[in-house]
C-alpha positions, -999 to +999 in steps of 0.1 A: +161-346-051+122-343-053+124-342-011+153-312-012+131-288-033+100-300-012+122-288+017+133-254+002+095-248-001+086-255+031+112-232+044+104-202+029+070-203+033+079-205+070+103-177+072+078-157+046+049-158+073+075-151+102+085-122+085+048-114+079+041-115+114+071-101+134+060-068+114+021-068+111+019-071+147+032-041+151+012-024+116-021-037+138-015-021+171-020+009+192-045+037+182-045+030+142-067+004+146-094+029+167-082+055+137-091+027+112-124+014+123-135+048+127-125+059+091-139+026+075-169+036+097-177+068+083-166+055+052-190+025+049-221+051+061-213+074+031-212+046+008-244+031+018-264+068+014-243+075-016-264+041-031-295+049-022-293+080-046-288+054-076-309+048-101-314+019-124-289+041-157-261+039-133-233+024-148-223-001-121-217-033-146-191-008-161-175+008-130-173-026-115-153-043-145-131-015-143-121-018-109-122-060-111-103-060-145-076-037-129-072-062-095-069-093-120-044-081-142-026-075-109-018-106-103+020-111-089+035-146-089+050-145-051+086-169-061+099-162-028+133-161-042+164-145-031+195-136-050+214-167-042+192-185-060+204-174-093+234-200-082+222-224-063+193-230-076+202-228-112+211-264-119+179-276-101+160-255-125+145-283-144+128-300-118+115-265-100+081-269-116+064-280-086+077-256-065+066-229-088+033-244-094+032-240-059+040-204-058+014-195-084-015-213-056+001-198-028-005-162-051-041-174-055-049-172-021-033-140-008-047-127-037-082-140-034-085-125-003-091-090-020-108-099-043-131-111-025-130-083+000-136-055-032-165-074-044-183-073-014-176-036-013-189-032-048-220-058-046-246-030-029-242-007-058-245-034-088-278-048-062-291-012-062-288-009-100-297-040-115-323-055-089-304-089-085-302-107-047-272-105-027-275-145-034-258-138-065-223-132-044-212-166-043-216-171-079-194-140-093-170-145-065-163-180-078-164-165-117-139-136-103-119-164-087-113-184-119-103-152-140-076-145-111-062-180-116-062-175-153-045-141-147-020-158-124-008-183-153-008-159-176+013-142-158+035-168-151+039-177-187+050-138-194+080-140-173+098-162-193+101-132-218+131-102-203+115-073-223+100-051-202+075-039-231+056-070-234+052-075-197+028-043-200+016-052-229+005-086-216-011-067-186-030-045-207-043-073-229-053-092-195-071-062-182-095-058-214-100-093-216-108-099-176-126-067-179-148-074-210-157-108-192-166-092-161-187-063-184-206-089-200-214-111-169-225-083-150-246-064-174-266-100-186-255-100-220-261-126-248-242-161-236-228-160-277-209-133-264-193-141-235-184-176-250-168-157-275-145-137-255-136-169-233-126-185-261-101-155-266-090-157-232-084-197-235-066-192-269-044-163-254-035-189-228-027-213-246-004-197-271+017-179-243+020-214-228+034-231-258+056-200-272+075-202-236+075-238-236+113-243-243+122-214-226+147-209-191+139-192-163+147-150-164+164-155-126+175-121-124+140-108-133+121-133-106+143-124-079+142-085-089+106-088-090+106-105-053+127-080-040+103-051-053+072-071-039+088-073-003+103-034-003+071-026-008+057-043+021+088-031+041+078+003+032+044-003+048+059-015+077+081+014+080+053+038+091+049+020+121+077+002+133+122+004+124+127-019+094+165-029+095+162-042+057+145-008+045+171+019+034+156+052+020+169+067-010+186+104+007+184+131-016+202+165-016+174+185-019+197+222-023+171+240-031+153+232+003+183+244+023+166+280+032+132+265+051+159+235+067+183+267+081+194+263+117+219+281+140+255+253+147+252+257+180+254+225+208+216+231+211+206+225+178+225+189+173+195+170+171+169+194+156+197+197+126+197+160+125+156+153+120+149+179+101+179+175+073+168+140+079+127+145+074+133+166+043+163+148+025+149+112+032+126+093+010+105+072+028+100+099+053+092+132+031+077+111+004+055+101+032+044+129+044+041+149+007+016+118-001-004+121+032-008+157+031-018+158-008-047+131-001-059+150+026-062+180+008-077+166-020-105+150+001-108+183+018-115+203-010-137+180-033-162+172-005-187+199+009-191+181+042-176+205+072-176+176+097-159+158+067-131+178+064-125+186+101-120+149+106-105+144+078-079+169+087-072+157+121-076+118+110-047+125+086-026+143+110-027+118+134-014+091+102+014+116+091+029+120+128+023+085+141+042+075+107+068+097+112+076+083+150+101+061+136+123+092+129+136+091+163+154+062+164+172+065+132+203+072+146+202+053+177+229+030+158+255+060+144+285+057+168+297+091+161+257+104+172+265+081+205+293+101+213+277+137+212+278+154+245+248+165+252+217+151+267+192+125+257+164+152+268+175+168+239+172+144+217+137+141+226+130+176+231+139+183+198+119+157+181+086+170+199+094+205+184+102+192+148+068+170+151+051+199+162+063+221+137+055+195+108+020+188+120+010+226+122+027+232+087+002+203+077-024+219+097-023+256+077-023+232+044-052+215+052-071+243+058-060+259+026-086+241+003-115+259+030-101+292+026-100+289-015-134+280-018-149+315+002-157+288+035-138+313+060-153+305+090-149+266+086-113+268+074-106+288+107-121+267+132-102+233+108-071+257+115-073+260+146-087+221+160-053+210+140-030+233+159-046+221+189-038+185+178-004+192+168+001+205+202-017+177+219+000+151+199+033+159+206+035+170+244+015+143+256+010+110+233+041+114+220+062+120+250+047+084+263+052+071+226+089+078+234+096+065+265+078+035+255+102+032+227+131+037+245+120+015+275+120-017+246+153-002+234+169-012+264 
C-alpha cells in the first residue's frame, strides 16, 4: 500500500513539472524577456538612487515586516489533487500522511524561492538604514525560512476546518505574528521580546495541531483550492501562449454595444468576431483594463518624462503581445471554418482591431500628462505610442502571425 501512494506522488510531481514546463517555455521566449530585463533594469537603478536618499529614521524594519509578514502568511499547501481524488483516494485517506507531508516540503521550496528573492530586494534599504553588513543575509534568510515552514503547517492544520471565516482569520493572525517576529528581529529589540512572541507562535501551533487532530480531510475544499492555484497559473500562461484548459468567463456587456457597433456585411466577419470577443471576454478585457490602469497610474505619480514615455510604450508592447492569442480563438469553431471568405481577412482584421486597441491605450496613457498642465510631454508620449501601435501591428505582428500559423499546421 505504502509503495502505491509512493507511486501516486511520484506521478504528479512529474506531470506537475511537465505541465510547468510545456508552458513556461513559451511565458520565457521572444522579446518579453528583452522587455523584462530592460524594465528590471531601470527598475533596479531607481531603487539603488532612491536608497541613497535614506536616512537612518527611515522605517525599513517596519516596511520590511510588512512586506515579509504578507509573503509568509501566503503560504499555499500545493496537494496536487484532482477531482477524482475525492473517490479514489478517499479510502486511502488514513495512510496519506506521507504524501501530504510531502506536499507541505515540496510548498517550502517553490515558495522559498521568493522569499529569498524579495529579501535580497529589500536587504540594501534595511543596510542603508541600520548600518548592518550584507553578511547578515544568510542569517535572516534562514530566520525568514523557518517562519515560512511554520506558516506552511499552520496552514495545513487550518484546512481541516470548511468555514471560510477562520481560514482568514488564521491568515490574519499569521501575518501579525510572522510580522511582529520579523519587526522585532530587524529593528534589534530586547531578546525577552522576541522569545515572547515565539512562544505565541509555538503555542498557536500547537493548539491548531491538536484541535484538528481527529479530524478528516475537507476533499472538496483541497481539490477546489488546487484548482484555483493552477487557473491562476493558466491565466499567466494565457498571455503568451493558447491554454486549452483555460476558459474565460464571457460576459454580455449591453451597455458596451455602441463603441463594439459594426456594419453585417461579408467584410466585417472577423472584425465582429475579435472585437465582441476582446470586450465580452474575461481574460482578455480584464487584461487589458488591468495593463492599461497600471500604466496610467505609474504615468501620473512619477515626474520622470523618460519614465513615462517608456513606461507607455513598455506597457503597450505587454497589452498587444498579450492579446496575440486572440487570433487563434476560433481556429477550432467548425461553423468559423466554413465562412467563405479569406484567411487574409482574418488576419487583416486582427491587425486593425490591434491597432485600434493599442492607439485607444495610447490617448489614455497620455491622459495623466495632459491633467497635470505637461502639454508638450503628453504630445510627444501621444504621438511615440501611435507610432508603436502602428509599428507593432504592420510589421511584428504580421510575422507573429505567420509564425503562428506556420506551427498551426
Amino acid at each position: 500500500m505504502m509503495n502505491k501512494v509512493e507511486s501516486i506522488w511520484k506521478k504528479r510531481i512529474v506531470e506537475y513539472n511537465q505541465e510547468l514546463q510545456k508552458y513556461l517555455k513559451y511565458m520565457f521566449n521572444d522579446h518579453l524577456l528583452f522587455v523584462l530585463i530592460f524594465a528590471l533594469g531601470g527598475a533596479a537603478y531607481t531603487y539603488n538612487q532612491w536608497v541613497k536618499t535614506l536616512d537612518p529614521a527611515f522605517p525599513a524594519p517596519l516596511i520590511m515586516a510588512v512586506i515579509l509578514g504578507l509573503l509568509l502568511a501566503w503560504s499555499p499547501v500545493y496537494t496536487f489533487l484532482r477531482e477524482a481524488d475525492a473517490v479514489f483516494l478517499l479510502p486511502l485517506e488514513m495512510r496519506l500522511s506521507r504524501y501530504f507531508t510531502k506536499c507541505i516540503w515540496i510548498s517550502f521550496m517553490f515558495q522559498s524561492y521568493i522569499q529569498l528573492l524579495v529579501l535580497a530586494a529589500l536587504m540594501p534599504m534595511y543596510v542603508a538604514v541600520s548600518g548592518s553588513s550584507f553578511g547578515s543575509f544568510f542569517p535572516l534568510l534562514g530566520f525568514i525560512l523557518a517562519l515560512k515552514v511554520w506558516n506552511l503547517y499552520v496552514r495545513w492544520f487550518m484546512l481541516r476546518f470548511q468555514e471560510k471565516e477562520a481560514h482568514w482569520i488564521d491568515s490574519f493572525m499569521r501575518f501579525l505574528l510572522s510580522g511582529a517576529l520579523v519587526f522585532l528581529v530587524l529593528s534589534g529589540a530586547a531578546i525577552v521580546m522576541v522569545v515572547v512572541v515565539a512562544t505565541i507562535m509555538i503555542g498557536y501551533a500547537l493548539y491548531f495541531y491538536q484541535s484538528t487532530k481527529g479530524k478528516n480531510l475537507k476533499w472538496d475544499l483541497l481539490i477546489d483550492l488546487e484548482q484555483q492555484r493552477m487557473l491562476i497559473f493558466y491565466r499567466i500562461a494565457n498571455m503568451f501562449t493558447d491554454v486549452p484548459k483555460l476558459k474565460g468567463k464571457v460576459h454580455r456587456r449591453k451597455w458596451l454595444d455602441g463603441m463594439v457597433k459594426t456594419s453585417f456585411s461579408q467584410a466585417s466577419t472577423y472584425r465582429y468576431l475579435y472585437l465582441r470577443s476582446l470586450v465580452r471576454t474575461s481574460e482578455y478585457s480584464g487584461l487589458y483594463l488591468r495593463l492599461t490602469l497600471i500604466g496610467v497610474l505609474l504615468i501620473y505619480s512619477n515626474s520622470s518624462f523618460i519614465f513615462s514615455i517608456l513606461t507607455a510604450l513598455v506597457f503597450l508592447y505587454l497589452t498587444a503581445f498579450q492579446l496575440i492569442p486572440l487570433f487563434k480563438r476560433f481556429d477550432y469553431k467548425i461553423w468559423v471554418l466554413i465562412y467563405p471568405v479569406s484567411k487574409e481577412l482574418k488576419k487583416s482584421s486582427f491587425q486593425k482591431i490591434m491597432n485600434q486597441a493599442m492607439m485607444i491605450q495610447s490617448v489614455i496613457f497620455s491622459l495623466p500628462l495632459f491633467i497635470k498642465g505637461a502639454w508638450m510631454e503628453g504630445l510627444i508620449t501621444l504621438l511615440a505610442g501611435l507610432s508603436f501601435s502602428i509599428l507593432f501591428s504592420q510589421f511584428y505582428l504580421v510575422q507573429r502571425l505567420k509564425k503562428m500559423e506556420e506551427t498551426l499546421f
